[in-house]
DSSP file (Angstrom, degrees, kcal/mol; ACC not computed):
  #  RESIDUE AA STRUCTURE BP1 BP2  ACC     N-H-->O    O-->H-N    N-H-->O    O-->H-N    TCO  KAPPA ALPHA  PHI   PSI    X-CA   Y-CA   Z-CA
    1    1 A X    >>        0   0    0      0, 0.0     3,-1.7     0, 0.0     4,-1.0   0.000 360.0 360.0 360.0 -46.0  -30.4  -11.8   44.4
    2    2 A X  H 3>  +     0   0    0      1,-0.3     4,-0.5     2,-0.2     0, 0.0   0.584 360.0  66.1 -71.7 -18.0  -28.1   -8.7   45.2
    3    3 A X  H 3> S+     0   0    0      2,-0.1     4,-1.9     3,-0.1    -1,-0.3   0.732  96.1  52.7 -74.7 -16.7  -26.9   -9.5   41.2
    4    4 A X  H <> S+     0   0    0     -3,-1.7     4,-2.0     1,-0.2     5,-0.3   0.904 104.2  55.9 -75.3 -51.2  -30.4   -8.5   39.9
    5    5 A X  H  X S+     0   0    0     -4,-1.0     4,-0.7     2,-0.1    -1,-0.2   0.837 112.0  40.2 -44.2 -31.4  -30.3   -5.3   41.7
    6    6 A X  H  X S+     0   0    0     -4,-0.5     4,-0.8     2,-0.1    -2,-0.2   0.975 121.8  46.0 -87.0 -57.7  -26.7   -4.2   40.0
    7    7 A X  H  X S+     0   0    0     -4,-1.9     4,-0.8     2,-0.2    -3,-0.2   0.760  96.1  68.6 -38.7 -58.1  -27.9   -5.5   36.6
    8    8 A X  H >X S+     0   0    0     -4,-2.0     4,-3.0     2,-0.2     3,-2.0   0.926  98.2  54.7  11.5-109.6  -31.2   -4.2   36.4
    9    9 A X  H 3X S+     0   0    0     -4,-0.7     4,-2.0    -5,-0.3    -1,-0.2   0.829 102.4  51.1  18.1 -97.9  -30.0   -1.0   36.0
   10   10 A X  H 3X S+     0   0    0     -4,-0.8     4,-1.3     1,-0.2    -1,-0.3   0.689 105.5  57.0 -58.1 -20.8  -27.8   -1.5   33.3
   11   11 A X  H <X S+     0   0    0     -3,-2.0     4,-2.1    -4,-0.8    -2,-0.2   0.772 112.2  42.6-113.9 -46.6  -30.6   -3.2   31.3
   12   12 A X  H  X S+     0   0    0     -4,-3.0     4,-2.0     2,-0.2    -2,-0.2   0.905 106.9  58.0 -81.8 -19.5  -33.0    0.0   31.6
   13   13 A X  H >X S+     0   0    0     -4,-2.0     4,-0.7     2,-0.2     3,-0.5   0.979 114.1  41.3 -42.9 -94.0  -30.5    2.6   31.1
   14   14 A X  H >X S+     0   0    0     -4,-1.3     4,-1.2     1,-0.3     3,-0.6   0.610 110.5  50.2 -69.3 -22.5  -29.8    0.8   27.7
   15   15 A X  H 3X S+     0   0    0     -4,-2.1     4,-4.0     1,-0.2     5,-0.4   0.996 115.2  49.2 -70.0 -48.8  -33.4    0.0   26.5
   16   16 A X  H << S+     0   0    0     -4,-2.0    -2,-0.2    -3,-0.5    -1,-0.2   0.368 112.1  49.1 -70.3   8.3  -34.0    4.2   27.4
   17   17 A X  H <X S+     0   0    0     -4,-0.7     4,-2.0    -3,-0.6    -1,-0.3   0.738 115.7  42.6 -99.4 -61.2  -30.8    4.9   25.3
   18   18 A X  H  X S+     0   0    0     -4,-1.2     4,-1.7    -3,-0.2    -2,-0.2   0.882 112.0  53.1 -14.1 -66.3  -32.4    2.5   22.4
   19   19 A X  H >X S+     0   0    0     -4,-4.0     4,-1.5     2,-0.2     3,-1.2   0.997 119.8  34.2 -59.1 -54.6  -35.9    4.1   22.8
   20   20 A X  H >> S+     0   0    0     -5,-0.4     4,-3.2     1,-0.3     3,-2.1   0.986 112.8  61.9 -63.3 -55.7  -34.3    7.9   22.3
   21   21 A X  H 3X S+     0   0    0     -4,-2.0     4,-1.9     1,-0.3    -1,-0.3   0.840 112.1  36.6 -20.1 -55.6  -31.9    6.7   20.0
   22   22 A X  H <X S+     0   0    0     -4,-1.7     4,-0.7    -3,-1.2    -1,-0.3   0.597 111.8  53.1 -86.4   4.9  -34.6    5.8   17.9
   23   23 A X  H <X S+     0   0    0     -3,-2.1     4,-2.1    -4,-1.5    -2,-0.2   0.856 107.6  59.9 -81.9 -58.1  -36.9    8.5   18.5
   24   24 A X  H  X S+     0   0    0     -4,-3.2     4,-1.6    -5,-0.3    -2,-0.2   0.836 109.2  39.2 -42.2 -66.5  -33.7   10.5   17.5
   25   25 A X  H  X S+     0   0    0     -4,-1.9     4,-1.4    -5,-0.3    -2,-0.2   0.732 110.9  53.4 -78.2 -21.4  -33.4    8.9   13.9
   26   26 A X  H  X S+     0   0    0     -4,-0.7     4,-3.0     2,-0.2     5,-0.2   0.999 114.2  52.1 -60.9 -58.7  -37.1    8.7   12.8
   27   27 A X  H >X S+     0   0    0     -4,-2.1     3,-1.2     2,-0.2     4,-1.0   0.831 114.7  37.3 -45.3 -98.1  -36.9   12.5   13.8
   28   28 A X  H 3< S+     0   0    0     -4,-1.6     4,-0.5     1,-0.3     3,-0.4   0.731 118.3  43.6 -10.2 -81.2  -34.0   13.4   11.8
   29   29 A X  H 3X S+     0   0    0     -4,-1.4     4,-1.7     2,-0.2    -1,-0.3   0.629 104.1  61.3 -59.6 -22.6  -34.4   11.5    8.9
   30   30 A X  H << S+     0   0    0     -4,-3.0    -2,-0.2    -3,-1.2    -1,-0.2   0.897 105.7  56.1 -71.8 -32.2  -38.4   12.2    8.3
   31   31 A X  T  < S+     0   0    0     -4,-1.0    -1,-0.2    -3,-0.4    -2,-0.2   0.705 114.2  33.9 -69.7 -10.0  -37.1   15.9    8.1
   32   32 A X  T  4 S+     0   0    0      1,-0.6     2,-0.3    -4,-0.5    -2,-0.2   0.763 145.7   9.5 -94.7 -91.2  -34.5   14.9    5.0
   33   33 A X     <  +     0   0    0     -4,-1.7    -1,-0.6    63,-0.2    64,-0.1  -0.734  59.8 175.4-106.7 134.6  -37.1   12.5    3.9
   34   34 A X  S    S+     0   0    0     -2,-0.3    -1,-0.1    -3,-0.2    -3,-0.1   0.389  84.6  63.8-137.5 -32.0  -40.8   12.1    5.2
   35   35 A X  S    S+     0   0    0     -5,-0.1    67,-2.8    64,-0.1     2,-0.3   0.509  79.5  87.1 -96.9  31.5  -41.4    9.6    2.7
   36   36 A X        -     0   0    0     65,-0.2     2,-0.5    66,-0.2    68,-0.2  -0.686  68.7-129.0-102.0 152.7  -39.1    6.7    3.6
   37   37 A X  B     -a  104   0A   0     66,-2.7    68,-1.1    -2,-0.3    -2,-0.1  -0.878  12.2-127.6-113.0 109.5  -40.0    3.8    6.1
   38   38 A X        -     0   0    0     -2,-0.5     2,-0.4    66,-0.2    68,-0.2  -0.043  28.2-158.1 -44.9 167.6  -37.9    2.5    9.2
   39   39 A X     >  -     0   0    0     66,-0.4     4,-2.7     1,-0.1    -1,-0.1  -0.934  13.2-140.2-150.2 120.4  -37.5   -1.2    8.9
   40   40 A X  T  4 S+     0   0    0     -2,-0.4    -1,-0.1     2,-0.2    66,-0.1   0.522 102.5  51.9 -43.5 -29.8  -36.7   -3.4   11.9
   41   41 A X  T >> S+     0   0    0      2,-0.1     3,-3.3     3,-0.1     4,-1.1   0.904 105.3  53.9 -72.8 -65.9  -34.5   -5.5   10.4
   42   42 A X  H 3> S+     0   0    0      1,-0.3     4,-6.8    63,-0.3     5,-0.3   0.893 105.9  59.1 -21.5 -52.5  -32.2   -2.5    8.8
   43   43 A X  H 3< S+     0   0    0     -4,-2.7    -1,-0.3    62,-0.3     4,-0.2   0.565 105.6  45.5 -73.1 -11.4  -32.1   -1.3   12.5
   44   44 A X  H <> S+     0   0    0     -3,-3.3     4,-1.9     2,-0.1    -1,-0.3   0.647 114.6  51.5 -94.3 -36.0  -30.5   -4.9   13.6
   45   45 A X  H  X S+     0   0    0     -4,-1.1     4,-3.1     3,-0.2     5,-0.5   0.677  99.7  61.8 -67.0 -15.2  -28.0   -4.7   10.6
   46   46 A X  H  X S+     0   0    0     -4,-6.8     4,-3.6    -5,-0.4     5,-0.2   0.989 108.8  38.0 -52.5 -48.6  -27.0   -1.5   11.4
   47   47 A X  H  > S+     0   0    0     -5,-0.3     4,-3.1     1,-0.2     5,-0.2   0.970 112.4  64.0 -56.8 -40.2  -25.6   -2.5   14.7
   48   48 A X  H >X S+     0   0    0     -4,-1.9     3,-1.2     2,-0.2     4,-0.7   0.919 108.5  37.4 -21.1 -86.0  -24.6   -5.5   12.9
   49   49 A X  H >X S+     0   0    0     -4,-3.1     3,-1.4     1,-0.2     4,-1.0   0.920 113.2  51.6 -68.6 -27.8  -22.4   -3.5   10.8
   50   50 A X  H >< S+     0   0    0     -4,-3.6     3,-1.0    -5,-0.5    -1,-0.2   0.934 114.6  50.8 -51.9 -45.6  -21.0   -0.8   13.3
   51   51 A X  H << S+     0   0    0     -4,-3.1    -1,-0.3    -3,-1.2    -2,-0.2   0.355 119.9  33.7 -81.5  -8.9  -20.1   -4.1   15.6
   52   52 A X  H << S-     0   0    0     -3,-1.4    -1,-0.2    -4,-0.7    -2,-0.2   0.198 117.2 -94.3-128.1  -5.4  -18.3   -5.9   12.7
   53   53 A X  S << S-     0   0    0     -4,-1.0    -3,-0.1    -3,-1.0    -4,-0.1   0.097  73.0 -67.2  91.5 -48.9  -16.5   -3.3   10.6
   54   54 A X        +     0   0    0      1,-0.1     2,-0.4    -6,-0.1    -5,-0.1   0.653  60.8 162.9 120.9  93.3  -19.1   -2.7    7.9
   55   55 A X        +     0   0    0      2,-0.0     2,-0.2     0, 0.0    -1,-0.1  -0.986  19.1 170.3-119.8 127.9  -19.9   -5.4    5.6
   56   56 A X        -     0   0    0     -2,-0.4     2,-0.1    -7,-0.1     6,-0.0  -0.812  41.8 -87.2-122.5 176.6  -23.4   -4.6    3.7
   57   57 A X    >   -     0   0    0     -2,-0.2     3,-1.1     1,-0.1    -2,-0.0  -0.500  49.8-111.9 -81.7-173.4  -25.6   -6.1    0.5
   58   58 A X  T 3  S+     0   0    0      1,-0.3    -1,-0.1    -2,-0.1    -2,-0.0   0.837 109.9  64.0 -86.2 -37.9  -24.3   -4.4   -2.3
   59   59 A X  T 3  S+     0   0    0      2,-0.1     2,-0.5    68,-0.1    69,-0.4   0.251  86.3  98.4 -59.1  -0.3  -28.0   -2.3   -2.9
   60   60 A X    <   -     0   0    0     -3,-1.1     2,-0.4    67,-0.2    67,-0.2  -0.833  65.0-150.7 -88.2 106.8  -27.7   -0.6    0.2
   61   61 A X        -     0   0    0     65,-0.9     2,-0.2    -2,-0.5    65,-0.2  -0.765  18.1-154.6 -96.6 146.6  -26.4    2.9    1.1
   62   62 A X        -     0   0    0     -2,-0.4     2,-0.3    63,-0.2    63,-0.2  -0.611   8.8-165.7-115.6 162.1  -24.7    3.4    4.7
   63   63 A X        +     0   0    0     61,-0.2    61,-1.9    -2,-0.2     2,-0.3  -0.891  22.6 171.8-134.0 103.1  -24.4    6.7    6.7
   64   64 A X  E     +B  123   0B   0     -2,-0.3     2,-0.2    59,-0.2    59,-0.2  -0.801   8.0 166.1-125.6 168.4  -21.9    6.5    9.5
   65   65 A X  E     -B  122   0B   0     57,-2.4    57,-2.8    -2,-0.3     2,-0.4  -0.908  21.0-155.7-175.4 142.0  -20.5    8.6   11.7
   66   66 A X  E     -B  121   0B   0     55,-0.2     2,-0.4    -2,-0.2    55,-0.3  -0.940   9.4-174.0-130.1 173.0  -18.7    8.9   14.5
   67   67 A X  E     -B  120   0B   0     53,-1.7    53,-4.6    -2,-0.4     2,-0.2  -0.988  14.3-150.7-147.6 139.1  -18.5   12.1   17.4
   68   68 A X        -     0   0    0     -2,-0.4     2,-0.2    51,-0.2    51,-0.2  -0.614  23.3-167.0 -86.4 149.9  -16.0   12.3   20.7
   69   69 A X        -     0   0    0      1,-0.2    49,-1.1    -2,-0.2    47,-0.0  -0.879  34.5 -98.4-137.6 177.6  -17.8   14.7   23.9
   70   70 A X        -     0   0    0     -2,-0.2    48,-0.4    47,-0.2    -1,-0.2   0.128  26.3-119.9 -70.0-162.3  -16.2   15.7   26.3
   71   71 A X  S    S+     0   0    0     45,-0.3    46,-0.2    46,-0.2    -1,-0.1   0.756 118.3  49.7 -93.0 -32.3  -16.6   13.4   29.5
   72   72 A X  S    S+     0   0    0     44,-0.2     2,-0.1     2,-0.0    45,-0.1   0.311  85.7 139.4 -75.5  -8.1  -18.2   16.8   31.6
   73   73 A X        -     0   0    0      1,-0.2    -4,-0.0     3,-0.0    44,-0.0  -0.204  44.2-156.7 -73.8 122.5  -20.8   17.3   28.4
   74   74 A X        +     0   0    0     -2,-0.1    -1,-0.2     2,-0.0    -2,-0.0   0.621  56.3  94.3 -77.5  -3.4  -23.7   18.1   29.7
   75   75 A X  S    S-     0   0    0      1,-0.1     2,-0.2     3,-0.0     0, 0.0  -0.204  70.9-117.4 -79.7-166.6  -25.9   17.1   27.0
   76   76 A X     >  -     0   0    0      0, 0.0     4,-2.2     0, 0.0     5,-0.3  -0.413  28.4-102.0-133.2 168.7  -27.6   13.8   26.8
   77   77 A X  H  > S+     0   0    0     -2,-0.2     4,-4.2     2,-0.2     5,-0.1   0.915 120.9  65.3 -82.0 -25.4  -27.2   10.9   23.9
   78   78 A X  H  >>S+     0   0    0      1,-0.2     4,-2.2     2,-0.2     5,-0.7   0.994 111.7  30.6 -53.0 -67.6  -30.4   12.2   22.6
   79   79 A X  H  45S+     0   0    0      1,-0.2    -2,-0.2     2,-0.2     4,-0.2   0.731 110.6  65.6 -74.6 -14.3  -28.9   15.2   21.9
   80   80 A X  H  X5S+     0   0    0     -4,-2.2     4,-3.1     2,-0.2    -1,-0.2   0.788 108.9  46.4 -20.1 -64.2  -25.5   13.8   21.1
   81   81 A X  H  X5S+     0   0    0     -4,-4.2     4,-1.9    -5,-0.3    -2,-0.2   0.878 104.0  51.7 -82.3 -28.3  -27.1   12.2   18.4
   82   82 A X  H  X5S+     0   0    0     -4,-2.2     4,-1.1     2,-0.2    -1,-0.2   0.594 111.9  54.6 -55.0 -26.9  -29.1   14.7   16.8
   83   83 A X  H  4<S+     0   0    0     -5,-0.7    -2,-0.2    -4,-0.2    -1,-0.2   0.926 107.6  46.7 -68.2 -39.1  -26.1   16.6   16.8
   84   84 A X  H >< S+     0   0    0     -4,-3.1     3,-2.8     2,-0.1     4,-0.3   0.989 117.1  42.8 -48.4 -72.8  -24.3   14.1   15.2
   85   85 A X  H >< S+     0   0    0     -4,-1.9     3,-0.5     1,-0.3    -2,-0.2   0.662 112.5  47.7 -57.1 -17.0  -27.0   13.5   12.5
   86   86 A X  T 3< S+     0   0    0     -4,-1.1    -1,-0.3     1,-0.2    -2,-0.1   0.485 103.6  73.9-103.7  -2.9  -28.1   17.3   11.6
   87   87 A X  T <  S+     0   0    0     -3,-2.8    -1,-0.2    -4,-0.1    -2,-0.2   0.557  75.6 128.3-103.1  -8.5  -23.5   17.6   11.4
   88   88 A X  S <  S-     0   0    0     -3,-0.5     2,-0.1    -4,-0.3     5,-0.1  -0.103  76.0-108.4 -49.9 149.0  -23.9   15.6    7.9
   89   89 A X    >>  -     0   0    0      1,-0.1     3,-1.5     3,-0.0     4,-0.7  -0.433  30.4-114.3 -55.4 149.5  -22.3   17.0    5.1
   90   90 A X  T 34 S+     0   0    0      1,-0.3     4,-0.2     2,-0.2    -1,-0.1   0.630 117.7  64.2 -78.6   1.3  -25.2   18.5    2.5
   91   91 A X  T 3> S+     0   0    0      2,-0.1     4,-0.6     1,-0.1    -1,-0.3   0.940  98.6  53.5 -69.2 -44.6  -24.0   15.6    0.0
   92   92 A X  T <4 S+     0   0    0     -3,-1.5    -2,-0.2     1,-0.2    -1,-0.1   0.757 110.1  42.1 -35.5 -54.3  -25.1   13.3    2.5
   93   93 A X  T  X S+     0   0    0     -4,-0.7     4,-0.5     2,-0.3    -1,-0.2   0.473 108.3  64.9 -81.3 -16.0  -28.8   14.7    2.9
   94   94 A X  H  > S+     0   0    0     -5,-0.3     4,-1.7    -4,-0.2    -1,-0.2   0.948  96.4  46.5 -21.0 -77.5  -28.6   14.9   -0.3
   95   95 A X  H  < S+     0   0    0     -4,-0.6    -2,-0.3     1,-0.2    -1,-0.2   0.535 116.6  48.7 -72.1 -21.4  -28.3   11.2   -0.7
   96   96 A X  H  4 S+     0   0    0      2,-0.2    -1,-0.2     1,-0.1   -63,-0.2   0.564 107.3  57.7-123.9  -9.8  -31.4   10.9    1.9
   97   97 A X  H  < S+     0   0    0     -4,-0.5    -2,-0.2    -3,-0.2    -1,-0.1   0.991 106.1  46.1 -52.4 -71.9  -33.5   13.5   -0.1
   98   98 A X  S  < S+     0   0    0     -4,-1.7     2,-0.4     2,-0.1    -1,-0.2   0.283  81.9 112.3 -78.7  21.7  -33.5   11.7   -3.2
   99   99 A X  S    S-     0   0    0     -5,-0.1     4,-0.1     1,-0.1   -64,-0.1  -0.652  73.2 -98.9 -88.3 136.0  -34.3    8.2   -2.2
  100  100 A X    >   -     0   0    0     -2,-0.4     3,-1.6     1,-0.1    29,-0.3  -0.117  35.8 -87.1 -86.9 169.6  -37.6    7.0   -3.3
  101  101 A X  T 3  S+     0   0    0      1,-0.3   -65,-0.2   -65,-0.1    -1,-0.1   0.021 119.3  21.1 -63.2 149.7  -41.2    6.7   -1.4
  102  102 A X  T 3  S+     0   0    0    -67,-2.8    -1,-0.3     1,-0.2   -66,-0.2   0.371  83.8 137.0  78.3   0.4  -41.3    3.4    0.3
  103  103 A X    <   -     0   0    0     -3,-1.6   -66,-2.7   -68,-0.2     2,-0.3  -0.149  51.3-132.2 -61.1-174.9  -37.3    3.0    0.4
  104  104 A X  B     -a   37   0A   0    -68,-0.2    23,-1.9     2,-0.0     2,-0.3  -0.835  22.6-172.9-139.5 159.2  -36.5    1.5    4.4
  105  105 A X  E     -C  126   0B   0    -68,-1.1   -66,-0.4    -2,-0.3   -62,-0.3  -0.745   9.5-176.7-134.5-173.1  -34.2    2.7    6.4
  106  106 A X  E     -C  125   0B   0     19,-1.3    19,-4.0    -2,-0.3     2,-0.3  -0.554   7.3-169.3 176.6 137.9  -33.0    1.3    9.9
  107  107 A X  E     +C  124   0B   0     17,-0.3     2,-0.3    -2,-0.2    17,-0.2  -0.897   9.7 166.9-116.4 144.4  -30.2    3.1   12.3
  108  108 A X  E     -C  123   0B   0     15,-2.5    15,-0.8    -2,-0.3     2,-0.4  -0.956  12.8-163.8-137.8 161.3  -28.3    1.7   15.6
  109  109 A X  E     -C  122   0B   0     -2,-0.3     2,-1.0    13,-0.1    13,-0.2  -0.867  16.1-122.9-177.5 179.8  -25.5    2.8   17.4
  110  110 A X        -     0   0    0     11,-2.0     2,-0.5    -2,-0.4    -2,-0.0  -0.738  16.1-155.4-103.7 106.2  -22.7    2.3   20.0
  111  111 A X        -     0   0    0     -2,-1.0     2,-0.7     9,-0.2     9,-0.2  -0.585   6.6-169.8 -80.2 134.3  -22.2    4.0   22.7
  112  112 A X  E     -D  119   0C   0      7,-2.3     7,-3.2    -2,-0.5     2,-0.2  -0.730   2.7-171.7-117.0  95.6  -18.8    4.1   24.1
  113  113 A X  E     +D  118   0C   0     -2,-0.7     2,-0.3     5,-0.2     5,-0.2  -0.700  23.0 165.8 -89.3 175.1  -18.2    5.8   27.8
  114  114 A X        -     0   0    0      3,-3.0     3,-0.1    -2,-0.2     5,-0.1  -0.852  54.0 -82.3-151.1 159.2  -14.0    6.2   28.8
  115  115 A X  S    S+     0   0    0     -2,-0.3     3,-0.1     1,-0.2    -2,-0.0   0.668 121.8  16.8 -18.9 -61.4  -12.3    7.9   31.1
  116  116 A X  S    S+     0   0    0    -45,-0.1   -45,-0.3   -46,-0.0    -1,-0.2   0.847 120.7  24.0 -67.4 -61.4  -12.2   11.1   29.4
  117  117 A X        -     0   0    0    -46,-0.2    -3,-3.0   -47,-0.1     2,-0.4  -0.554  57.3-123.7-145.6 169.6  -14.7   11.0   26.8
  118  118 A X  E     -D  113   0C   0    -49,-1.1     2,-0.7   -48,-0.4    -5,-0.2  -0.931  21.8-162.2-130.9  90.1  -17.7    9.9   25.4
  119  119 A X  E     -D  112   0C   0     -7,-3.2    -7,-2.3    -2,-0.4     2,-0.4  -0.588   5.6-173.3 -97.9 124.2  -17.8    8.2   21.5
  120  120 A X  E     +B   67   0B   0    -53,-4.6   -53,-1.7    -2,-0.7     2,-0.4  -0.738  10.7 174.4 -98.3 159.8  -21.0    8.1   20.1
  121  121 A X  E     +B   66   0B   0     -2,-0.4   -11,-2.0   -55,-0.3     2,-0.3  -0.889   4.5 158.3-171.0 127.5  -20.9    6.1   16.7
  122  122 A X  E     -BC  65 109B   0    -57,-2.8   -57,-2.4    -2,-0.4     2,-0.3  -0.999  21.3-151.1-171.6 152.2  -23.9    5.1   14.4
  123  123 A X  E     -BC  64 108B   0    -15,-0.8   -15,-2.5    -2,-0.3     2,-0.3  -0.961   7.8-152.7-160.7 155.1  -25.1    4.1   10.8
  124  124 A X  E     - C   0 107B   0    -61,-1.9   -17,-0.3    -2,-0.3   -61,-0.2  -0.967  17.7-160.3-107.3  98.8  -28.4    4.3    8.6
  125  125 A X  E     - C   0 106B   0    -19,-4.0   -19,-1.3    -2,-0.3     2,-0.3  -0.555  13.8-152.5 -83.8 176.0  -28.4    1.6    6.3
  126  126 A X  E     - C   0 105B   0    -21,-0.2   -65,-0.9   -65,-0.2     2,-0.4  -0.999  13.1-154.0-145.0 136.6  -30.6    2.5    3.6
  127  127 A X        -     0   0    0    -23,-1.9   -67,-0.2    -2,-0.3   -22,-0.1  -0.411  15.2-144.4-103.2  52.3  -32.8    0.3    1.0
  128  128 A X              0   0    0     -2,-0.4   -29,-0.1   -69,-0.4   -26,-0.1   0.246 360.0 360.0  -8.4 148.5  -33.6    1.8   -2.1
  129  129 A X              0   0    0    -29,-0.3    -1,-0.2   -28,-0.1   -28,-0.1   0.198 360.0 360.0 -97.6 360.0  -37.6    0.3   -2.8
């Protein structure tokens, strides 16, 4: 019984890291693109590839990234990550501009606490329609 209490825990802490997470890239990306669609599936191969090394199908374009914080950073993963995402290079948004209405998108990512630091790390696969 005393294992549900410790576990617990950990299991809403990561769905409310999920929820912002995604909150975070719909956010982001409708401002590059407003007419592109998240896809639920994309958003399970993302993690896929961040957890594997990064194998994708071949029609797909990826957006990764990864950011160190300090361990003391006071901001939040929400804002971690929109910091991350708005840091792209303007080639990038570019890429997210021109993709056409009804392409899919889907984002994950891994968060990583250590001793020190904090590595946030994520990709946007992306589906042409």
């Amino acid at each position: 019984m005393l294992l549900i209490f410790f576990v617990l825990p950990f299991f809403v802490v990561n769905a409310e890291l999920d929820k912002m997470a995604k909150v975070a890239f719909k956010q982001s990306n409708r401002e590059y693109n407003s007419k592109i669609k998240w896809s639920n599936e994309l958003e399970k191969k993302a993690l896929e590839y961040l957890n594997s090394g990064g194998n994708v199908e071949e029609d797909m374009m990826v957006i990764k990234e990864e950011r160190t914080y300090r361990k003391n950073s006071s901001l939040n993963i929400g804002i971690k990550l929109l910091d991350a995402f708005y840091g792209l290079m303007w080639y990038e948004t570019e890429k997210i501009r021109n993709l056409p209405k009804g392409s899919q998108y889907g984002c994950n990512i891994v968060y990583k606490e250590e001793s020190d630091k904090d590595i946030l790390r994520y990709a946007c696969l992306y589906r042409k329609n």
